[in-house]
C-alpha positions as CSV (number, residue, x, y, z in Angstrom):
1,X,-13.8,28.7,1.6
2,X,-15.7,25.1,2.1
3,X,-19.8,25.7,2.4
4,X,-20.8,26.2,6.0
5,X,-21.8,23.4,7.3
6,X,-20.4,20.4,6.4
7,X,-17.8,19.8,8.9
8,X,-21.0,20.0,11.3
9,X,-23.2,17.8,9.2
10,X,-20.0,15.4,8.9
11,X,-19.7,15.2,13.0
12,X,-23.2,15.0,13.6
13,X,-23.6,12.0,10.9
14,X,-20.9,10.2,12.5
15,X,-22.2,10.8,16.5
16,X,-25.0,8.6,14.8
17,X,-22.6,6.6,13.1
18,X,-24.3,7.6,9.3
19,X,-21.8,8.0,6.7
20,X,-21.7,10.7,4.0
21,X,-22.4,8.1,1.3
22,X,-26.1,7.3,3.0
23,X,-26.9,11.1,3.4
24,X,-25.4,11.1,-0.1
25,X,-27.4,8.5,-1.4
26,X,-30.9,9.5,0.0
27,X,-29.8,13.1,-1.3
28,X,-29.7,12.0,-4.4
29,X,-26.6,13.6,-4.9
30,X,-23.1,12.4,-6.0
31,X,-20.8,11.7,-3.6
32,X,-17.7,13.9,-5.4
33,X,-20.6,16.6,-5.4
34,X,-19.8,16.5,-1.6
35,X,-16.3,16.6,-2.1
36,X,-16.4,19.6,-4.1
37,X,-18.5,21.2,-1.8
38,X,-15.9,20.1,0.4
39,X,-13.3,21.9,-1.9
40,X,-14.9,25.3,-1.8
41,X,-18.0,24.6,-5.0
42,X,-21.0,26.4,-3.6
43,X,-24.1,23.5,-3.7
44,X,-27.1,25.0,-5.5
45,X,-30.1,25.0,-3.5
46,X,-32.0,22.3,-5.0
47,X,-29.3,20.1,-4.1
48,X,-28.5,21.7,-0.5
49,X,-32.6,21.1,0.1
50,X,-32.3,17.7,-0.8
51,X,-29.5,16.6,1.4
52,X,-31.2,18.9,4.5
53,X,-34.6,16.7,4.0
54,X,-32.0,13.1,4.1
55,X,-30.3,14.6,6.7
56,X,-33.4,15.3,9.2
57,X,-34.7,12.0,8.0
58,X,-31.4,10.6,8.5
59,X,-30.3,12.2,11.8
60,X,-33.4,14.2,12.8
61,X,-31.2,17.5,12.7
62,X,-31.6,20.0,9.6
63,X,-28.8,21.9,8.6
64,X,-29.8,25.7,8.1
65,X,-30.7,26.8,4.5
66,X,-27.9,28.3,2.4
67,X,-29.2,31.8,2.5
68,X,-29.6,32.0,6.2
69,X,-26.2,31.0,7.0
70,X,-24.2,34.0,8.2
71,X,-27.2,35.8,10.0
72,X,-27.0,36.3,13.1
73,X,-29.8,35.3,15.3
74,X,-30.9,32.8,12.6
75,X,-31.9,29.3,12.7
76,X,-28.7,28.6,11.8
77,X,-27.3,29.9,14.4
78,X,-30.1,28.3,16.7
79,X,-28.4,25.0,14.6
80,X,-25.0,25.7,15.4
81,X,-26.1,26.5,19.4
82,X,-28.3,23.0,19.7
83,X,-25.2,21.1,17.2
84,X,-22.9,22.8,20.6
85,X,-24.6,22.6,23.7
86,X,-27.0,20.0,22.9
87,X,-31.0,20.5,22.5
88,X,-33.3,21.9,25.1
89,X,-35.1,19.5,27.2
């Protein structure tokens, strides 16, 4: 099982045509620490805040916080919903 997520971070870095090694680098985390992420390593949550500060700097979208994932009702879901259907004018 991959950390939830990343396919969604992945499509909406490349809608703004970002690539993983920016968000890596202003993560400040090693790009084959997103592979293994990829590959099912769970990120600790120093890391997982880092890359969601790059990414809003980045993208201006924040991926939810690790622990709030699989709540429903949560701002990650809010996330996923605004990621889906776009934000609300």
């Amino acid at each position: 099982m991959t950390t939830p997520y990343l396919d969604e971070i992945e499509a909406v870095l490349k809608g703004k045509r970002v690539s993983i090694a920016k968000l890596c680098r202003d993560a400040q985390i090693d790009p084959t620490t997103w592979q293994r992420w990829k590959n099912g390593a769970q990120p600790r949550a120093d890391s997982w805040d880092r890359l969601r500060v790059a990414c809003f700097r980045l993208v201006k979208w924040k991926p939810p916080s690790l622990d709030s994932a699989d709540q429903p009702g949560s701002a990650a879901q809010d996330s996923k919903q605004t990621l889906t259907h776009g934000a609300a004018a």
